[in-house]
C-alpha positions in Angstrom: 93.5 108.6 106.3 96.4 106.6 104.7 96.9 106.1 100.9 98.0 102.1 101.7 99.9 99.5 98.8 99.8 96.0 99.0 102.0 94.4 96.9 101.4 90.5 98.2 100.8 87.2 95.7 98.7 85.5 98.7 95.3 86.6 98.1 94.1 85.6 101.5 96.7 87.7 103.3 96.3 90.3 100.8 92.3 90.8 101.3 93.2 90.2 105.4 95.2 93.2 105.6 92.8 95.4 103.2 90.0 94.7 105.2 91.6 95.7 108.6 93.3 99.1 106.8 89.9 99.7 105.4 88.0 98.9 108.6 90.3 101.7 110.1 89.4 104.1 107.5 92.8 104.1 105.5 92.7 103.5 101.2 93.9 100.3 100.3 94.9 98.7 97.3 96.4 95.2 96.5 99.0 94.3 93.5 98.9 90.3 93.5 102.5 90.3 91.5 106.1 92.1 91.5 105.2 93.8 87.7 102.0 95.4 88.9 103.4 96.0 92.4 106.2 97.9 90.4 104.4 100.2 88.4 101.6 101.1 91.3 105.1 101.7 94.1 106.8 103.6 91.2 104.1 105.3 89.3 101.9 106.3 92.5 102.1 108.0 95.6 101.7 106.1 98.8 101.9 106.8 102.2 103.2 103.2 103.1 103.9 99.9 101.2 103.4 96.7 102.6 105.6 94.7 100.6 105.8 90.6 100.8 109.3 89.1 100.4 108.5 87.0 97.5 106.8 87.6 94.7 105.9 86.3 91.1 106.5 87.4 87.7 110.8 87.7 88.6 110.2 90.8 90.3 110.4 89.9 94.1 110.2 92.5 96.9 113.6 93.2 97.4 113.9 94.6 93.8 111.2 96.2 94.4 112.9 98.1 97.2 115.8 98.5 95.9 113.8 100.5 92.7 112.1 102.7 94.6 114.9 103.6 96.7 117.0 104.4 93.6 114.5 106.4 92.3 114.6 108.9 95.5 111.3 108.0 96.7 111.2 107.8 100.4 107.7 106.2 100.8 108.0 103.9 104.4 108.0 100.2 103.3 106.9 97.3 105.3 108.3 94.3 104.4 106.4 90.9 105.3 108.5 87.6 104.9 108.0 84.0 105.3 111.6 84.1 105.9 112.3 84.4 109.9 116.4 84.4 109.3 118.0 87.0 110.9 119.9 87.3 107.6 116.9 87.6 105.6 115.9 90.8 108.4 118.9 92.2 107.1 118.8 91.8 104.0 115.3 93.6 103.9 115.9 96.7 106.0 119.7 96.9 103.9 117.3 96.9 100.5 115.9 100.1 102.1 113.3 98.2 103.6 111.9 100.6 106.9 110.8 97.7 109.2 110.0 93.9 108.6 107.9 91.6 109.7 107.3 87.7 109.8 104.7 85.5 109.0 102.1 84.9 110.6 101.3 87.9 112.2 98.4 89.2 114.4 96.6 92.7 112.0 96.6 94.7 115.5 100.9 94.0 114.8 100.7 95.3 111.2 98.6 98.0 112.1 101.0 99.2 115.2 103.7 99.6 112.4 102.2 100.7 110.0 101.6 103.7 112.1 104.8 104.3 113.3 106.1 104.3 110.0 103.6 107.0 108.6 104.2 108.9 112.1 107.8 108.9 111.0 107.4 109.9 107.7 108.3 113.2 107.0 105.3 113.5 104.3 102.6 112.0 106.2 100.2 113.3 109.1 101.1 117.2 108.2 98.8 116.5 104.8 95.1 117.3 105.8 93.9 119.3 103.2 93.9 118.4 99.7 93.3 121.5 97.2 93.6 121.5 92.9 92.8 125.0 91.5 89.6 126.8 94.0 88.7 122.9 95.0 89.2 122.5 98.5 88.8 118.6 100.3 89.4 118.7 104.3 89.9 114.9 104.5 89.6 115.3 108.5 86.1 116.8 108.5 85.6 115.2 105.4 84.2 119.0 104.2 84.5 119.6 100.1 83.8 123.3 98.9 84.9 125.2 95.3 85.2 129.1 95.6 83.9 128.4 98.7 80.7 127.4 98.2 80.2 124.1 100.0 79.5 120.5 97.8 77.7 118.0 99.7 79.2 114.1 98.2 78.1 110.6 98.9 80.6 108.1 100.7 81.4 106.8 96.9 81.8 110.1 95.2 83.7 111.7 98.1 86.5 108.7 98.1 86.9 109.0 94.5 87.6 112.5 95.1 90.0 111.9 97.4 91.9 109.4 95.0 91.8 111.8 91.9 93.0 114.7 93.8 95.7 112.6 95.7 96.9 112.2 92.3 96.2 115.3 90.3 97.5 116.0 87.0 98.3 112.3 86.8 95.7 110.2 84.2 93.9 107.8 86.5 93.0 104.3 84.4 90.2 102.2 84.9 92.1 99.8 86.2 93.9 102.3 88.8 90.2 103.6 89.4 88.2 100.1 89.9 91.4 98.7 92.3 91.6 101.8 94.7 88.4 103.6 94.6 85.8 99.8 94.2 88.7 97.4 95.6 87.7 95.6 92.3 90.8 93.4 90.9 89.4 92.6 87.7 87.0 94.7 84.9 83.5 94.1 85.7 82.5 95.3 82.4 79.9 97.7 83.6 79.6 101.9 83.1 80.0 102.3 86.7 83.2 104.3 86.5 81.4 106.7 83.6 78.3 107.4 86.0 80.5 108.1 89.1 82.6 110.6 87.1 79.4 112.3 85.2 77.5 112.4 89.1 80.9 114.1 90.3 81.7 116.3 87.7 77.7 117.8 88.3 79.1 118.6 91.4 82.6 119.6 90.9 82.2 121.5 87.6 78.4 121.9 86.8 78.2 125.6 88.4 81.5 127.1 87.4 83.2 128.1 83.5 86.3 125.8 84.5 86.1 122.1 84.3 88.6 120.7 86.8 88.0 116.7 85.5 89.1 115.8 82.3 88.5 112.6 80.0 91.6 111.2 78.6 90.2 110.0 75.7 90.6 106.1 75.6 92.9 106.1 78.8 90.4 107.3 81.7 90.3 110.3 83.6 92.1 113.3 85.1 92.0 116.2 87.7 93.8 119.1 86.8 93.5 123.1 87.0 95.7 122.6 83.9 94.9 122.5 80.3 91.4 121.9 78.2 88.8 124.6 80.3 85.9 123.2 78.6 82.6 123.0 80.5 82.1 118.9 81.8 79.1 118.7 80.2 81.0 119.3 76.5 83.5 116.1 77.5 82.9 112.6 76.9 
């Protein structure tokens, strides 16, 4: 399972590629400009980027690149293009760009890639267990226990799991939870978010002293062994 950015301005590609990446099991979440594309790439940890040339908003794909790179992250990027030039090719993988590849394309192509990429990586395929204080997630087996006693999730609950312990101590949005956990791009003004988080935290925290996930007041939501040990059921 593959933590998977798109950061592409053509909603039809964008939702194309989603669908085959979730079709194959892997997250997915899509950034429709170069200022959201740069905070997700920046701010999150992926296990690829699929990253179109040109972009919106003065941030296009190259800068993007060329951000990341100077910040020391090493996250494999895919860069799609338009442009076929061979100068263009070079000017991508020169960005710190780790393949590129033309439009159109066939998904069975972008998958291919994709994988070598993440079987290159030196942080991807050796992660298969995901842990945060006595919280244990086997994301092969798909198995979730705390002190060892075993917690039985729906699809829903176990994928938002995954996302907030993928990015533990980090304060997860609404917006960051609705995009990569409900593959919704916009607020649907509804307490679905609240309902998922009070169903989990039953399961998570309801037996044990120690709560594990946190409300940010006004921000969203956190998992962390860190900080406030107040029982769930005393949080927002």
């Amino acid at each position: 399972m593959w933590r998977c950015l798109i950061i592409e301005d053509d909603a039809d590609n964008a939702r194309y590629i989603a669908t085959g990446l979730k079709e194959e099991g892997h997250f997915a979440a899509i950034c429709p400009d170069g200022v959201s594309g740069m905070q997700r790439a920046t701010g999150e940890q992926w296990d690829v980027i699929i990253l179109d040339r040109m972009l919106p908003n003065d941030i296009d794909g190259l800068s993007i690149l060329s951000t990341l790179r100077a910040l020391g992250k090493k996250t494999p990027v895919l860069v799609l293009s338009a442009l076929t030039g061979l100068d263009e090719r070079v000017r991508g993988l020169k960005a710190g760009g780790d393949d590129y590849l033309t439009k159109p394309f066939a998904f069975p192509e972008l998958s291919a890639r994709i994988e070598a990429l993440v079987r290159r990586s030196s942080t991807n395929y050796e992660v298969r267990q995901l842990q945060v204080a006595d919280l244990t997630l086997d994301l092969v087996t798909r198995r979730v226990s705390r002190a060892e006693m075993p917690i039985s999730l729906q699809p829903r609950e176990f994928k938002l799991l995954v996302y907030m312990m993928m990015n533990s101590d980090q304060v997860l949005t609404r917006t960051m939870l609705l995009a990569s956990v409900w593959d919704y791009h916009f607020d649907p003004q509804t307490n679905v978010i609240d309902v998922q988080i009070s169903r989990l935290r039953q399961k998570i925290d309801g037996p044990f002293d120690v709560a594990l996930i946190h409300t940010v007041r006004g921000t969203g939501y956190m998992i962390s062994a860190r900080g406030d040990s107040q029982r769930p059921d005393s949080l927002p």
